[in-house]
PyMOL Python script that loads the backbone (N, CA, C, O; Angstrom):
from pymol import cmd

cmd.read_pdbstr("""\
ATOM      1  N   UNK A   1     -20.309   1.728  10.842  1.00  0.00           N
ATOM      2  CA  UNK A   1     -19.239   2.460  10.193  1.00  0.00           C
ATOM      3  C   UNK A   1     -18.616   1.582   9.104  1.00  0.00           C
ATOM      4  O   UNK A   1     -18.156   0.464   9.333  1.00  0.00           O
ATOM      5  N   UNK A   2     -18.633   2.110   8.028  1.00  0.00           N
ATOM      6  CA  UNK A   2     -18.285   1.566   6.807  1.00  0.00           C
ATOM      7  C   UNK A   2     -16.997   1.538   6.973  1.00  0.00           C
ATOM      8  O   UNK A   2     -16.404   2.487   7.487  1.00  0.00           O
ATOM      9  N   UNK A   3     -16.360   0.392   6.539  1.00  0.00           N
ATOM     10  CA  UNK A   3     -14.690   0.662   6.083  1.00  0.00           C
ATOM     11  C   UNK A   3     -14.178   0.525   4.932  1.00  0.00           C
ATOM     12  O   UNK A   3     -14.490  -0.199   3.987  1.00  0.00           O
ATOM     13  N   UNK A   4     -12.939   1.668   5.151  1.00  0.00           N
ATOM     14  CA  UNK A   4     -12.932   2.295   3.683  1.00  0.00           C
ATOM     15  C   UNK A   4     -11.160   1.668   3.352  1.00  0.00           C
ATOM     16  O   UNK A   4     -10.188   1.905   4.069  1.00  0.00           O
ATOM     17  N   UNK A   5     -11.163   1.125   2.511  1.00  0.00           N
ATOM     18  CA  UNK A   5      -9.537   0.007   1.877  1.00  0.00           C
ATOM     19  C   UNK A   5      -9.439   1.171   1.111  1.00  0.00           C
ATOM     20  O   UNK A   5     -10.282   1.811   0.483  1.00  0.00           O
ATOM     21  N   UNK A   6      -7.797   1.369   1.354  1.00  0.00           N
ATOM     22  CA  UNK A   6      -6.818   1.674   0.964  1.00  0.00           C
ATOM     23  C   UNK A   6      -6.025   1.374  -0.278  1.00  0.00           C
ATOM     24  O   UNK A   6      -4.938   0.826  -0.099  1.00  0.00           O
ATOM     25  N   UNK A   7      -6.436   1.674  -1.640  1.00  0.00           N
ATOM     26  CA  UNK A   7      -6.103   1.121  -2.975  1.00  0.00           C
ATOM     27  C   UNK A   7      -5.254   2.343  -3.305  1.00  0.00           C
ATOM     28  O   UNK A   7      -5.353   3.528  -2.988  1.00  0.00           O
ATOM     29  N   UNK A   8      -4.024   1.371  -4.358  1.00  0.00           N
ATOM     30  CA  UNK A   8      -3.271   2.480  -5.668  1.00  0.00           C
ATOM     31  C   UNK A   8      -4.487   2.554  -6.492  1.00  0.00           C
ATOM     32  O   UNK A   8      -5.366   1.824  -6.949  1.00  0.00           O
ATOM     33  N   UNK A   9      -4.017   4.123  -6.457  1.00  0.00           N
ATOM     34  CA  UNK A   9      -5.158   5.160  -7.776  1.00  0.00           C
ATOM     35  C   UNK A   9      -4.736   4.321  -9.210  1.00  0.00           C
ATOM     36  O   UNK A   9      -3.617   3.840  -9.387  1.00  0.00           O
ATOM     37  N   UNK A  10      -5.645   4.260 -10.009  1.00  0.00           N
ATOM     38  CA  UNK A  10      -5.736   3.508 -11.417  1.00  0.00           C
ATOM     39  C   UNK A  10      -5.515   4.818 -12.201  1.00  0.00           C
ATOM     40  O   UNK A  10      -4.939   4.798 -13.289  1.00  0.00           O
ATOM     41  N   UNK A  11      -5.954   5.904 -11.669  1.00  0.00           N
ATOM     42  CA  UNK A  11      -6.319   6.955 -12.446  1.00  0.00           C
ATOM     43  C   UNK A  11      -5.241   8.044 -12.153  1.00  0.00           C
ATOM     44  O   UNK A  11      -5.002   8.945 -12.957  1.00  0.00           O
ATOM     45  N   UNK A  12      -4.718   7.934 -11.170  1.00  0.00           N
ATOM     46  CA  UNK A  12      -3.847   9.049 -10.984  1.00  0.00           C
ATOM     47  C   UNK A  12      -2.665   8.413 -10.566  1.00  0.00           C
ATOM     48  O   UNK A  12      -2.377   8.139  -9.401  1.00  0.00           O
ATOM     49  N   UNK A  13      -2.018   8.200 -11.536  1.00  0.00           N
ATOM     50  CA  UNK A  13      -0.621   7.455 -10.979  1.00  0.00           C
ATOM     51  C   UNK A  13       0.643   8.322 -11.791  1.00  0.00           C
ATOM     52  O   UNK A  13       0.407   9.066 -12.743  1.00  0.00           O
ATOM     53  N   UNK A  14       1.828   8.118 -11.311  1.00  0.00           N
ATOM     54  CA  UNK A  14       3.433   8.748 -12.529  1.00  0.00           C
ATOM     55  C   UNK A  14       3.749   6.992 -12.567  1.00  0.00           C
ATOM     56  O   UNK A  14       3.924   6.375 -13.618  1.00  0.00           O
ATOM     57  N   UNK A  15       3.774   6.418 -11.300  1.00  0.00           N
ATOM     58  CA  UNK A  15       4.927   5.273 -11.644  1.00  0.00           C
ATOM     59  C   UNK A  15       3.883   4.328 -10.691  1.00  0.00           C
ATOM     60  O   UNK A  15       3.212   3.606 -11.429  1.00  0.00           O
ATOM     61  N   UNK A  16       3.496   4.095  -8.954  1.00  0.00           N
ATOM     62  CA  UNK A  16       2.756   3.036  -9.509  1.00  0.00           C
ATOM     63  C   UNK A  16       1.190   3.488  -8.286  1.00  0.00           C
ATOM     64  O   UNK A  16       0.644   2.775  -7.444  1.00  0.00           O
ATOM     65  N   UNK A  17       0.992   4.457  -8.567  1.00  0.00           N
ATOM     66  CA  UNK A  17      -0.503   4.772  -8.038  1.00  0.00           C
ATOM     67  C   UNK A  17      -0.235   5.575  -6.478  1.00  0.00           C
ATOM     68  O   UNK A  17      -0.840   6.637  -6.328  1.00  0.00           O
ATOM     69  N   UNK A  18       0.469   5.188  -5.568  1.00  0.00           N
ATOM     70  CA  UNK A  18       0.173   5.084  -4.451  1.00  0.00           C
ATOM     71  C   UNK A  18       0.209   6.772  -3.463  1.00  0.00           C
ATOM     72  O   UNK A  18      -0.370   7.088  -2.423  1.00  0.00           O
ATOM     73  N   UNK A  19       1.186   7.574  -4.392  1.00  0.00           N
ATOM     74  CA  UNK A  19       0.812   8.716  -4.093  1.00  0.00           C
ATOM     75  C   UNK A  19      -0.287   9.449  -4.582  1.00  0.00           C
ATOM     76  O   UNK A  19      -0.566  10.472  -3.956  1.00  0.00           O
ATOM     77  N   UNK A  20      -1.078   9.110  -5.711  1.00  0.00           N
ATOM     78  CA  UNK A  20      -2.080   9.575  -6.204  1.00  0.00           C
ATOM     79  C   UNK A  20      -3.262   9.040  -4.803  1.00  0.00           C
ATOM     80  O   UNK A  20      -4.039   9.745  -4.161  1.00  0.00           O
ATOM     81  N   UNK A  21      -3.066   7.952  -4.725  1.00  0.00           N
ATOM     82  CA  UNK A  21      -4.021   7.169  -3.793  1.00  0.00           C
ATOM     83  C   UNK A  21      -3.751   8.219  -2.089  1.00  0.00           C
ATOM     84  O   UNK A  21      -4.629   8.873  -1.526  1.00  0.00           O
ATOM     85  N   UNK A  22      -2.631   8.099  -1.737  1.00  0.00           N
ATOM     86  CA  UNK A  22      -2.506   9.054  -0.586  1.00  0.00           C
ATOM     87  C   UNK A  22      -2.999  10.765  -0.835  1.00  0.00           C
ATOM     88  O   UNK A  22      -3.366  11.504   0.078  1.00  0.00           O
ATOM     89  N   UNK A  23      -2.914  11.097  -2.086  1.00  0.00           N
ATOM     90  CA  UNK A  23      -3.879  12.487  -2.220  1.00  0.00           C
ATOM     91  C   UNK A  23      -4.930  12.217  -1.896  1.00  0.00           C
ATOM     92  O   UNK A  23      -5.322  12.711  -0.839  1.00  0.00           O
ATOM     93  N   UNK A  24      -5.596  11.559  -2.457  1.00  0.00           N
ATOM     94  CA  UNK A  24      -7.452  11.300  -2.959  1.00  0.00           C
ATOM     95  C   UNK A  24      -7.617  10.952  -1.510  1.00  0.00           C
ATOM     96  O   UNK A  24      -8.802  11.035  -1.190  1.00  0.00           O
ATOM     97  N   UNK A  25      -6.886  10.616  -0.594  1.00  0.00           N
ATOM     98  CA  UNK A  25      -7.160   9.992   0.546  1.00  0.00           C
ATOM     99  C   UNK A  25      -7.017  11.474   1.804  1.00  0.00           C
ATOM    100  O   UNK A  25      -7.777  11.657   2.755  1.00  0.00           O
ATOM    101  N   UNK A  26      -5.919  12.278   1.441  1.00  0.00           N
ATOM    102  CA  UNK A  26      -5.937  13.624   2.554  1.00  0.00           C
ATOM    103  C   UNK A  26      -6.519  14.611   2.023  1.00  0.00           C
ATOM    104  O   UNK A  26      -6.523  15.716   2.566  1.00  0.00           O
ATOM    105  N   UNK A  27      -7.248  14.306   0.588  1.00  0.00           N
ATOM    106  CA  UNK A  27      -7.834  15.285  -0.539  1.00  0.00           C
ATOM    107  C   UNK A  27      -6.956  17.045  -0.480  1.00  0.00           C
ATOM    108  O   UNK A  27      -7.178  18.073   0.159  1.00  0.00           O
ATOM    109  N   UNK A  28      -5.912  16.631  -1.525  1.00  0.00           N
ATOM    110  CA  UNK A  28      -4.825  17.208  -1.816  1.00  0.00           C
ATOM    111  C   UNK A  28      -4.467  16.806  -3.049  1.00  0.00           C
ATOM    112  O   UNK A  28      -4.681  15.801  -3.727  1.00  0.00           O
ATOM    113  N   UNK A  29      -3.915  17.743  -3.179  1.00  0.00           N
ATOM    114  CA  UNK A  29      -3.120  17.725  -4.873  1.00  0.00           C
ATOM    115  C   UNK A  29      -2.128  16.995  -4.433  1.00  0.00           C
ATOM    116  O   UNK A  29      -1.449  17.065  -3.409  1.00  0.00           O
ATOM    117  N   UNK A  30      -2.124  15.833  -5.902  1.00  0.00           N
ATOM    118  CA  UNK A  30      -0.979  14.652  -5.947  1.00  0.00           C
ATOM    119  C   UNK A  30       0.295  15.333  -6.381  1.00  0.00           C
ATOM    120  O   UNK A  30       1.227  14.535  -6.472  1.00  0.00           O
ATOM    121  N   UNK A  31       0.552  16.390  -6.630  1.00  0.00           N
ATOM    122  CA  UNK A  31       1.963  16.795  -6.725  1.00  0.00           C
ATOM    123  C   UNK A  31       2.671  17.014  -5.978  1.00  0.00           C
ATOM    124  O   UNK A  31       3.897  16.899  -5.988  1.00  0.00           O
ATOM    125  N   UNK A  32       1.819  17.448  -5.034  1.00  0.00           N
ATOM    126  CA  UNK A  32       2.338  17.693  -3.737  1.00  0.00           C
ATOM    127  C   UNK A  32       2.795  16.866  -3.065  1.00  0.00           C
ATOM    128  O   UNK A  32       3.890  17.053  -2.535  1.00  0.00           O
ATOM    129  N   UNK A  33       2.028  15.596  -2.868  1.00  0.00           N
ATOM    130  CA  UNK A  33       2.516  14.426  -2.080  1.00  0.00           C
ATOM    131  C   UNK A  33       3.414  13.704  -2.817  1.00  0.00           C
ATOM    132  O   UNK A  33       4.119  12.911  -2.192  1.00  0.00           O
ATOM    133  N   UNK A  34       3.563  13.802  -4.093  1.00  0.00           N
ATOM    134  CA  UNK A  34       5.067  13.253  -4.734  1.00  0.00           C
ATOM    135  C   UNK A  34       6.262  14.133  -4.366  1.00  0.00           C
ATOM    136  O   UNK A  34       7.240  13.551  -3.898  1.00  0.00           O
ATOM    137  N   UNK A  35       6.319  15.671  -4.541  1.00  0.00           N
ATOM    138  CA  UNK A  35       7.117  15.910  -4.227  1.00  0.00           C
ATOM    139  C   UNK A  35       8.001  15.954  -2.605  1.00  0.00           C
ATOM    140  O   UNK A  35       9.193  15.830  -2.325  1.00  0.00           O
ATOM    141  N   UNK A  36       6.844  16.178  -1.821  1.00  0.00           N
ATOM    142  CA  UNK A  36       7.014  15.427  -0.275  1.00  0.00           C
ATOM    143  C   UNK A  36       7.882  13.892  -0.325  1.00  0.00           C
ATOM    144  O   UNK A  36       8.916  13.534   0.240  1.00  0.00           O
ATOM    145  N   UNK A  37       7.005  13.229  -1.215  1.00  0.00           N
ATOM    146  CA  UNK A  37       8.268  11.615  -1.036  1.00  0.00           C
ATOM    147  C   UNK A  37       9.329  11.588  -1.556  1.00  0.00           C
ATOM    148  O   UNK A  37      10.250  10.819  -1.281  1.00  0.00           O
ATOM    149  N   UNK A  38       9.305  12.992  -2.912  1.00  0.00           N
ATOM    150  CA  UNK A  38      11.145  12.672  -3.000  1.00  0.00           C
ATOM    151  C   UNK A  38      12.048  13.707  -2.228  1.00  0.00           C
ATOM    152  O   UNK A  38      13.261  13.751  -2.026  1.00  0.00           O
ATOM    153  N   UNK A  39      11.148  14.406  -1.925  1.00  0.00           N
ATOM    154  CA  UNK A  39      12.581  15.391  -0.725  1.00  0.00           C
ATOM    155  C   UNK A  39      12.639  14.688   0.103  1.00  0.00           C
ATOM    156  O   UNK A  39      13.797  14.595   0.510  1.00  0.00           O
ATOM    157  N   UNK A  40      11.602  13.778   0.887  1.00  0.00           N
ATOM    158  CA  UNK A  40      11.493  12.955   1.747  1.00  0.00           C
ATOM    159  C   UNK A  40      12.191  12.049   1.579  1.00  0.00           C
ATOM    160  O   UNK A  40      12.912  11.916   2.568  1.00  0.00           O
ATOM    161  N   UNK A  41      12.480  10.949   0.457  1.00  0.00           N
ATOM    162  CA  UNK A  41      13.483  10.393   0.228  1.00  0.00           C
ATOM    163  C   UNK A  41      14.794  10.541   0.544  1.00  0.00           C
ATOM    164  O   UNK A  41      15.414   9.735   1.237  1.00  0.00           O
ATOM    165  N   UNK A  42      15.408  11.880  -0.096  1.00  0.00           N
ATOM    166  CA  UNK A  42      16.362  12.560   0.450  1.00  0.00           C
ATOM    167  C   UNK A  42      16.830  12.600   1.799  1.00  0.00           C
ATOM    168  O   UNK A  42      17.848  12.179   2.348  1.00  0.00           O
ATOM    169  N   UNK A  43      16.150  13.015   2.060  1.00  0.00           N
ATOM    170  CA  UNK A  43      16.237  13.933   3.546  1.00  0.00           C
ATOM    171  C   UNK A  43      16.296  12.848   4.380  1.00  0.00           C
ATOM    172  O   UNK A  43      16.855  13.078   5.453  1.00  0.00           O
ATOM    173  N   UNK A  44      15.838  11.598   4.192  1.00  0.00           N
ATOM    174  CA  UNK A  44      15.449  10.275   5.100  1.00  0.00           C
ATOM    175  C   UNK A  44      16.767   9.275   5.028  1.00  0.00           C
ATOM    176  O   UNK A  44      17.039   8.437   5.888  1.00  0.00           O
ATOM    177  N   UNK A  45      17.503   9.526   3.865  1.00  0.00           N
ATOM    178  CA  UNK A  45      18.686   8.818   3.282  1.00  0.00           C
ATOM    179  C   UNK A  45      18.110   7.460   2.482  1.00  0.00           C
ATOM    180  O   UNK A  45      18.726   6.404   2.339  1.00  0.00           O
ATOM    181  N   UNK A  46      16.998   7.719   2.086  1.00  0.00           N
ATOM    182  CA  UNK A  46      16.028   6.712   0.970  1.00  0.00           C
ATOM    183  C   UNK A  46      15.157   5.819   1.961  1.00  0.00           C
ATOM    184  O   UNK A  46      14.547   4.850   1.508  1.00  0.00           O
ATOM    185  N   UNK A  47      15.112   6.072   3.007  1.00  0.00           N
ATOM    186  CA  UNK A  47      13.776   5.069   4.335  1.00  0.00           C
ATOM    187  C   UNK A  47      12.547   5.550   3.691  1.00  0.00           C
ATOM    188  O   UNK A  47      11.488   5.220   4.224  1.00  0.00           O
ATOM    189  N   UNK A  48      12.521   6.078   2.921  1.00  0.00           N
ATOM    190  CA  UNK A  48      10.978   6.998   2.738  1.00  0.00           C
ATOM    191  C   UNK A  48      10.494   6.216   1.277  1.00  0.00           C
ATOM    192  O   UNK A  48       9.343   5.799   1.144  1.00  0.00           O
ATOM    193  N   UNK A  49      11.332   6.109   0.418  1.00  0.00           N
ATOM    194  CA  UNK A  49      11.971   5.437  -0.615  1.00  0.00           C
ATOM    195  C   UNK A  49      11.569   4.242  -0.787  1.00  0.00           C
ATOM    196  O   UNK A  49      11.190   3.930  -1.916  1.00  0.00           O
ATOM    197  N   UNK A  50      11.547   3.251   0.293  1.00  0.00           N
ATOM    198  CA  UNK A  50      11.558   2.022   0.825  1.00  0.00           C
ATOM    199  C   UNK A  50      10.622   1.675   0.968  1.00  0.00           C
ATOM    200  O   UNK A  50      10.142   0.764   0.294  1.00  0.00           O
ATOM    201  N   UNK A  51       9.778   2.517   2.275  1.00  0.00           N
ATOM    202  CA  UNK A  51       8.521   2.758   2.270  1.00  0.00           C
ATOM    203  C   UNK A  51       7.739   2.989   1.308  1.00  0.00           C
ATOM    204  O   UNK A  51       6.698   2.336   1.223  1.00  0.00           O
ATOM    205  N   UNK A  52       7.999   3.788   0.536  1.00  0.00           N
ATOM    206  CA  UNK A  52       6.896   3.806  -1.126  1.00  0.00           C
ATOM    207  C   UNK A  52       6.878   2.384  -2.003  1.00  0.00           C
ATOM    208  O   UNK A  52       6.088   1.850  -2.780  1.00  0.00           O
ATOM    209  N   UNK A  53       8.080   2.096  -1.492  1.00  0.00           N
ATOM    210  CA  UNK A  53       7.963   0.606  -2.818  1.00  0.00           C
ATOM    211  C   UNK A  53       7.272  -0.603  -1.419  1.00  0.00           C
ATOM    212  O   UNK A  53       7.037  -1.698  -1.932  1.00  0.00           O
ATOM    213  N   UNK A  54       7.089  -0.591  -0.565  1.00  0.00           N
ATOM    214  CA  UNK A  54       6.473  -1.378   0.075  1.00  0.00           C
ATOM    215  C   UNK A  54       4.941  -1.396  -0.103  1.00  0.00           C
ATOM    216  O   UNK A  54       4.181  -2.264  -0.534  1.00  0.00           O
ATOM    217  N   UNK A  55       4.700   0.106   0.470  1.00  0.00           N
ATOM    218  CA  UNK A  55       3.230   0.386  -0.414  1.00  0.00           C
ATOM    219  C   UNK A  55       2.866  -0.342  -1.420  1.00  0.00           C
ATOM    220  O   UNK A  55       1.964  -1.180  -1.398  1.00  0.00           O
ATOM    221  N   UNK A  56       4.007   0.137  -2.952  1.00  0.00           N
ATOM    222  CA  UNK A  56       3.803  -0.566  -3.949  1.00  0.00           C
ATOM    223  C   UNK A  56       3.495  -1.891  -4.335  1.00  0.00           C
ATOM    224  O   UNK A  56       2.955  -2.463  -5.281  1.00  0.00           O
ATOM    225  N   UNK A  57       4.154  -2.231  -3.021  1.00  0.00           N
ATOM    226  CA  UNK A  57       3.735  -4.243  -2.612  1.00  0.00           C
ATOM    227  C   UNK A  57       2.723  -4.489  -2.058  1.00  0.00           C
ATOM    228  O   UNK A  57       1.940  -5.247  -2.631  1.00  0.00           O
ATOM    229  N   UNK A  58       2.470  -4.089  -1.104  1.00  0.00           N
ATOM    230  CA  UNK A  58       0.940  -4.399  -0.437  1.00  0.00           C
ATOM    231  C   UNK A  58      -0.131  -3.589  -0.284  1.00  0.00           C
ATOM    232  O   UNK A  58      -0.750  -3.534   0.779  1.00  0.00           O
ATOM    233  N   UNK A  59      -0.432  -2.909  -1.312  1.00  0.00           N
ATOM    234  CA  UNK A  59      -1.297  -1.889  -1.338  1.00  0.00           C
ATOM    235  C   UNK A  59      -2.263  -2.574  -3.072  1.00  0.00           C
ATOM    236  O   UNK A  59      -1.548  -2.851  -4.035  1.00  0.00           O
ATOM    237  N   UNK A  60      -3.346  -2.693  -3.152  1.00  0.00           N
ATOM    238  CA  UNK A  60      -3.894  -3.696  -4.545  1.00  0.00           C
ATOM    239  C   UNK A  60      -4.337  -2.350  -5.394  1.00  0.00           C
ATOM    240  O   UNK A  60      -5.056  -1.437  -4.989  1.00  0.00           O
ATOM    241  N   UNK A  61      -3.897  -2.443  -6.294  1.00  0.00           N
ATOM    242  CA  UNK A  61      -4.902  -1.715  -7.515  1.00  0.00           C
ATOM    243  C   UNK A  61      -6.404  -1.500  -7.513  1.00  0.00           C
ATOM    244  O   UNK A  61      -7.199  -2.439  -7.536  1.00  0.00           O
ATOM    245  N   UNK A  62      -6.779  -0.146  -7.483  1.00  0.00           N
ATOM    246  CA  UNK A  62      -8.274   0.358  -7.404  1.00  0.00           C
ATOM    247  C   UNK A  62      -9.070  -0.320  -8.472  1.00  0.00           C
ATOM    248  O   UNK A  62      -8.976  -0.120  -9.683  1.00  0.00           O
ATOM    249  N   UNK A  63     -10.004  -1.294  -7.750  1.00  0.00           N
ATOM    250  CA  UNK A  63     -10.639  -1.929  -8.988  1.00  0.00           C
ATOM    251  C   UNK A  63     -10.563  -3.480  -9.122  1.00  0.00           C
ATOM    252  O   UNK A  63     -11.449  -4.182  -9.609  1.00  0.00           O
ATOM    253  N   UNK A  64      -9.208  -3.968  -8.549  1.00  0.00           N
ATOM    254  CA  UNK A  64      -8.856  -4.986  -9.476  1.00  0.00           C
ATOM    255  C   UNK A  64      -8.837  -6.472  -8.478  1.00  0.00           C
ATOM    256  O   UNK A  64      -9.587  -6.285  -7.519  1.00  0.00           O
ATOM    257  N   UNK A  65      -8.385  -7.468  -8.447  1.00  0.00           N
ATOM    258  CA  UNK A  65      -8.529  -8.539  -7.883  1.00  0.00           C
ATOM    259  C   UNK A  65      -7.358  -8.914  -7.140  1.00  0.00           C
ATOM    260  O   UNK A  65      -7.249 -10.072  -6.735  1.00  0.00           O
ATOM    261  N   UNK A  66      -6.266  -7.854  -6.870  1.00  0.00           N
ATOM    262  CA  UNK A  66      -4.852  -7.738  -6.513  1.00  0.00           C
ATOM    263  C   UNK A  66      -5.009  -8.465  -5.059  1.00  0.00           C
ATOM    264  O   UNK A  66      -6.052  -8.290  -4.429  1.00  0.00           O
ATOM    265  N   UNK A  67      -4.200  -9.099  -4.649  1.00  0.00           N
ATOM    266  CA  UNK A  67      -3.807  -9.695  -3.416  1.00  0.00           C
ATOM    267  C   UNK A  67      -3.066  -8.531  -2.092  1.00  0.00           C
ATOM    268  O   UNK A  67      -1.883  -8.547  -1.753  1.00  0.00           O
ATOM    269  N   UNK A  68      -4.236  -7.524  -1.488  1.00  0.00           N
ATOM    270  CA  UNK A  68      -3.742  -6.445  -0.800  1.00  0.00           C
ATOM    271  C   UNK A  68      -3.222  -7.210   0.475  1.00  0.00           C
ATOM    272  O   UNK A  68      -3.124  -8.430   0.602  1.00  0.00           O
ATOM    273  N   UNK A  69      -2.870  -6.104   1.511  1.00  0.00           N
ATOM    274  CA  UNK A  69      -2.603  -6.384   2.737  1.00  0.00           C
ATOM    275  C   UNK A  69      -3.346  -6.767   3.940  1.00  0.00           C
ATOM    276  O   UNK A  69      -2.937  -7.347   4.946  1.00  0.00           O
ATOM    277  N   UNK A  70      -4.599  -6.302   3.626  1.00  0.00           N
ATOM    278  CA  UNK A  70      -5.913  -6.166   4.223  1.00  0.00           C
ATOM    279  C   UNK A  70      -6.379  -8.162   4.005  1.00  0.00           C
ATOM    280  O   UNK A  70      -6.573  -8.748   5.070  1.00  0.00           O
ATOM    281  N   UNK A  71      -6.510  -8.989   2.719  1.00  0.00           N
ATOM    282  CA  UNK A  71      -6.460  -9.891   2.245  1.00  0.00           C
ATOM    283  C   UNK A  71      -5.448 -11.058   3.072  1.00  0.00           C
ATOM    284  O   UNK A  71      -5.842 -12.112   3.571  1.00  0.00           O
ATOM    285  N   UNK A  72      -4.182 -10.583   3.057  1.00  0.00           N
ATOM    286  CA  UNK A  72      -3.099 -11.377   3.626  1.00  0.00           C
ATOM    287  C   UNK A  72      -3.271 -11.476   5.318  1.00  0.00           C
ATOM    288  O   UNK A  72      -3.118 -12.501   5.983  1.00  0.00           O
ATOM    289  N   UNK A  73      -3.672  -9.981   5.881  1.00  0.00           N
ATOM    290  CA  UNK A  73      -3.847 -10.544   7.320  1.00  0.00           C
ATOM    291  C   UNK A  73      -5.139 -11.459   7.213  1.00  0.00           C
ATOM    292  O   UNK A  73      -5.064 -12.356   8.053  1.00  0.00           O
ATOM    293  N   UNK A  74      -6.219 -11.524   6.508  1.00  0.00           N
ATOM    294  CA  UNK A  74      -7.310 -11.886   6.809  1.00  0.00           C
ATOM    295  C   UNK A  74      -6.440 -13.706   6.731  1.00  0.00           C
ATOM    296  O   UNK A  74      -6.351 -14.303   7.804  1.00  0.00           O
ATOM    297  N   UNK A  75      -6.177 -14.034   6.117  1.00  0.00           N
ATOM    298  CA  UNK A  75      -5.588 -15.425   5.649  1.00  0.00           C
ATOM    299  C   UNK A  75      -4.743 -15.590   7.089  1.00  0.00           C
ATOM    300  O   UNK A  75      -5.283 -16.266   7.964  1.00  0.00           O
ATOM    301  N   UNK A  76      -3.161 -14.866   7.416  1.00  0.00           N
ATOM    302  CA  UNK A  76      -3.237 -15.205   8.311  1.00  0.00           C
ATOM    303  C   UNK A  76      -3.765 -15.148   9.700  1.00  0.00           C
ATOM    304  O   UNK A  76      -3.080 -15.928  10.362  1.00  0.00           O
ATOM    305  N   UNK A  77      -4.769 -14.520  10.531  1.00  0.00           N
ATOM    306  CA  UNK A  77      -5.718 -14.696  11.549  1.00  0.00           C
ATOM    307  C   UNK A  77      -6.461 -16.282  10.961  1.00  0.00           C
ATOM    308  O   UNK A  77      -6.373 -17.295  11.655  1.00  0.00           O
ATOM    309  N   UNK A  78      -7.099 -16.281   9.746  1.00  0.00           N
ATOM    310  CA  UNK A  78      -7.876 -16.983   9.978  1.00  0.00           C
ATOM    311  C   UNK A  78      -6.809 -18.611   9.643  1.00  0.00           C
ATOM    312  O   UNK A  78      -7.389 -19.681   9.460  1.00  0.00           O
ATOM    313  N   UNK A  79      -5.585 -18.531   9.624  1.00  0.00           N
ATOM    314  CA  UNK A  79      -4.878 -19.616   9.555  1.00  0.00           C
ATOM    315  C   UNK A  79      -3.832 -19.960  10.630  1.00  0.00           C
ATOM    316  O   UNK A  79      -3.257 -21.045  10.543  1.00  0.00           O
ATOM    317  N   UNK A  80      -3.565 -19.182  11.559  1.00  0.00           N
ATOM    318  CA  UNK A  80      -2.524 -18.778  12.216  1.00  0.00           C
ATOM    319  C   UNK A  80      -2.940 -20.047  13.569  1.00  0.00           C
ATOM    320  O   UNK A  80      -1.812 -20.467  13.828  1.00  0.00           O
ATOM    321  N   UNK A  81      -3.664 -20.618  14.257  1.00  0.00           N
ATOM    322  CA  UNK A  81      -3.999 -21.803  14.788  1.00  0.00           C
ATOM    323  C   UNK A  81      -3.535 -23.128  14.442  1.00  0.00           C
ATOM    324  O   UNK A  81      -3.065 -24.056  15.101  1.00  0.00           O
ATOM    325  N   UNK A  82      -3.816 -22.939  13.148  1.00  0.00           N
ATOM    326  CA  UNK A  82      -4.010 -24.016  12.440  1.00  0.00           C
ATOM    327  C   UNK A  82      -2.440 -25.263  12.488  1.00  0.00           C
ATOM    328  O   UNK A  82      -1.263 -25.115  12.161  1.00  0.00           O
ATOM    329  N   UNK A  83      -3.090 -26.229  12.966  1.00  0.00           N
ATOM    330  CA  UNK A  83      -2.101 -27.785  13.703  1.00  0.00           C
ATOM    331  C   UNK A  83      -1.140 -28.059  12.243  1.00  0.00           C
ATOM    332  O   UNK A  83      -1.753 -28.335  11.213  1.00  0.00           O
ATOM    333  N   UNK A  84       0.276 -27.973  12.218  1.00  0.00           N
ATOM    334  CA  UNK A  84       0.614 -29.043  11.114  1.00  0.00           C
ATOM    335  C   UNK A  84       1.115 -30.461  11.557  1.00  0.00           C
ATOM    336  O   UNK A  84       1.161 -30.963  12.680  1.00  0.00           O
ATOM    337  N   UNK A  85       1.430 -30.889  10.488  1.00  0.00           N
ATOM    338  CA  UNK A  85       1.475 -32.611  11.048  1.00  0.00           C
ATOM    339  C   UNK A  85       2.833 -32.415  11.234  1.00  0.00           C
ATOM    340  O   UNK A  85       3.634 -31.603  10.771  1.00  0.00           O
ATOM    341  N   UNK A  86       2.913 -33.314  11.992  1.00  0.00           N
ATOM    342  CA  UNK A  86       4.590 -33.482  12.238  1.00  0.00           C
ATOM    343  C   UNK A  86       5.395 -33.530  11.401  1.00  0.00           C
ATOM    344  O   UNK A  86       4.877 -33.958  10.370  1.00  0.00           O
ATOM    345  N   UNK A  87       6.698 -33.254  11.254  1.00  0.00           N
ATOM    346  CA  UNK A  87       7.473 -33.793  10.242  1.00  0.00           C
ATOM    347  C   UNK A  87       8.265 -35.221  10.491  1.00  0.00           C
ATOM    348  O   UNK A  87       8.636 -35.343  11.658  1.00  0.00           O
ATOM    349  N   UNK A  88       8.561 -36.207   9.715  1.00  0.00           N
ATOM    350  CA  UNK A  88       8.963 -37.655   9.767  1.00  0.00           C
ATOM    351  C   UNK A  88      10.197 -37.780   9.335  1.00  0.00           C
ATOM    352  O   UNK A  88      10.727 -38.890   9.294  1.00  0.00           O
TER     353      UNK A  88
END
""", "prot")
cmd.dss("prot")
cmd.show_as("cartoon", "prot")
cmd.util.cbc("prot")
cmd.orient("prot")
């Protein structure tokens, strides 16, 4: 089973991809899922809001060499052991 990463759309973005990327992903029209995050916004008292700009943080650009989330756990698992020296 192939696995499939989770990128902001390059191609379908208003501001910074990630609802375009959540269409292409439930294959749905991206208007729809924008307008869902700003009533959602609303309605949430901006938690929803929050959540989109987090996305916006750890979610990498379709295509590009971006430092995703997928990337960062891999670093920490494969560092998270790891001895430091004492401090003096």
């Amino acid at each position: 089973m192939a696995v499939v990463k989770f990128e902001r759309s390059r191609t379908n973005r208003m501001l910074a991809g990630v609802c375009g990327a959540l269409a292409d992903r439930l294959h749905i029209d991206a208007t729809i899922v924008r307008l869902v995050v700003v009533v959602g916004t609303f309605l949430t008292g901006g938690a929803l809001g929050v959540a989109y700009a987090i996305a916006w943080l750890i979610l990498p650009l379709q295509g590009s060499d971006e430092i995703g989330l997928d990337k960062v756990v891999d670093y920490y698992l494969a560092h998270r052991n790891r001895q430091t020296p004492p401090q003096a």
